[in-house]
C-alpha positions, 0 to 999 in steps of 0.5 A, a space after each residue: 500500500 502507497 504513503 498516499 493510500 495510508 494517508 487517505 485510509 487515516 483520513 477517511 477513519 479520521 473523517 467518520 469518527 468526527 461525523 458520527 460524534 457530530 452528527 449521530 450523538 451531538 446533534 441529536 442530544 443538543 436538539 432535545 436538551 434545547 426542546 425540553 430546556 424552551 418548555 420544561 419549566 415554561 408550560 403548565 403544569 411544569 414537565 418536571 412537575 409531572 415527571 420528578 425523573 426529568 430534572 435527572 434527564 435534563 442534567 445528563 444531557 447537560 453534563 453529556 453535551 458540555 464536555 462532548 462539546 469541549 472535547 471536540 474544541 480542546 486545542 490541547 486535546 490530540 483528536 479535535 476540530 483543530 487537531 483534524 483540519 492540521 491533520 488534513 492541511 499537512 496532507 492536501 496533496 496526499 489524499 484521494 479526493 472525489 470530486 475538487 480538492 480542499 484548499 488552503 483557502 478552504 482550510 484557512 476559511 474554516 479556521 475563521 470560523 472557528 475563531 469566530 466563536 472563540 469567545 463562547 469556546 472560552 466560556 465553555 472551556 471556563 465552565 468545564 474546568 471551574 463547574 463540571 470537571 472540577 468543584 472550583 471553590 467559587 462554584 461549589 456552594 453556589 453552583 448557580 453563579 456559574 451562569 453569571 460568570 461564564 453563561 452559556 445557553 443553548 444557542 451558544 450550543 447551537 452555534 458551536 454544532 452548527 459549525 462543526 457541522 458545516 467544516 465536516 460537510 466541507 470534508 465529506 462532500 470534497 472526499 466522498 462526493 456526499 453530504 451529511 443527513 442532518 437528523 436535527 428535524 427528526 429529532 425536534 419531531 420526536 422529542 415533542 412527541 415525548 414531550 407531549 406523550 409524558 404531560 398527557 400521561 395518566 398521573 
């Protein structure tokens, strides 16, 4: 086997893995934690109010999406958004591509993007370290200050999955000449059939 097919065979490996964290696990979790989070405790009678369980549920999701979230935008972690596009930009010329290859204008674009939301990376990697990995001092008796200090709401969340999504698409319509299905619709659709399903449950 050539360097080339060794390069393309890491690449493709690569590639899969990071569509399928972004869009078989991130995107599906982040779209009902937001459905659930915009009615929960908004509608009458209150969902948790109804369901004692869902606070528990509610509080996976966040703890699961923070650091699913961050593990993807951790600049010191070894496989990462960051780590990905260094990966692909050393070996432009030494991948199979299936239709125009990516460019160093294409690399250099998606690093814009993703300097574009390095504020809320900031806030999220503060909120990891001080709140959800650790029990900083400042946080552990008043663990709702960490939304004054470093908020971060669902749409911050979104904008984040959004962008990933966007550079992955990049990659895998250059290489294999097809898009991602985004599951984002299908999964608002059944998280309101939950939704609706646990409120008209017989209580």
């Amino acid at each position: 086997m050539s360097d080339r097919e060794v390069t393309t065979a890491e690449y493709k490996k690569y590639l899969t893995r990071l569509c399928h964290l972004i869009s078989v696990e991130l995107v599906p979790k982040t779209a009902v934690f937001d459905y659930f989070t915009e009615r929960i405790y908004k509608i009458e009678p209150k969902l948790d109010d109804l369901e004692p369980l869902m606070w528990y549920v509610q509080s996976g999701f966040h703890y699961d999406i923070t650091f699913s979230l961050y593990r993807l935008f951790d600049k010191k972690a070894d496989r990462n958004i960051f780590h990905f596009i260094d990966f692909t930009e050393k070996n432009l010329e030494n991948i199979f591509w299936a239709r125009e290859p990516l460019t160093e204008n294409n690399i250099q674009e998606q690093r814009r993007l993703l300097e574009s939301v390095h504020a809320i990376t900031e806030r999220l990697r503060k909120r990891r370290n001080k709140f959800f990995a650790h029990y900083d001092k400042d946080y552990f008796d008043k663990p709702e200050q960490i939304d004054v200090d470093f908020p971060f709401t669902n749409e911050d969340a979104k904008q984040l999955v959004r962008i990933l999504q966007k550079i992955i698409n990049q990659h895998t319509h250059a290489f294999s000449s097809s898009g991602i299905l985004s599951l984002e619709g299908f999964v608002y659709v059944a998280a309101a059939k939950l939704f609706n399903a646990i409120r008209n449950k017989p209580h």
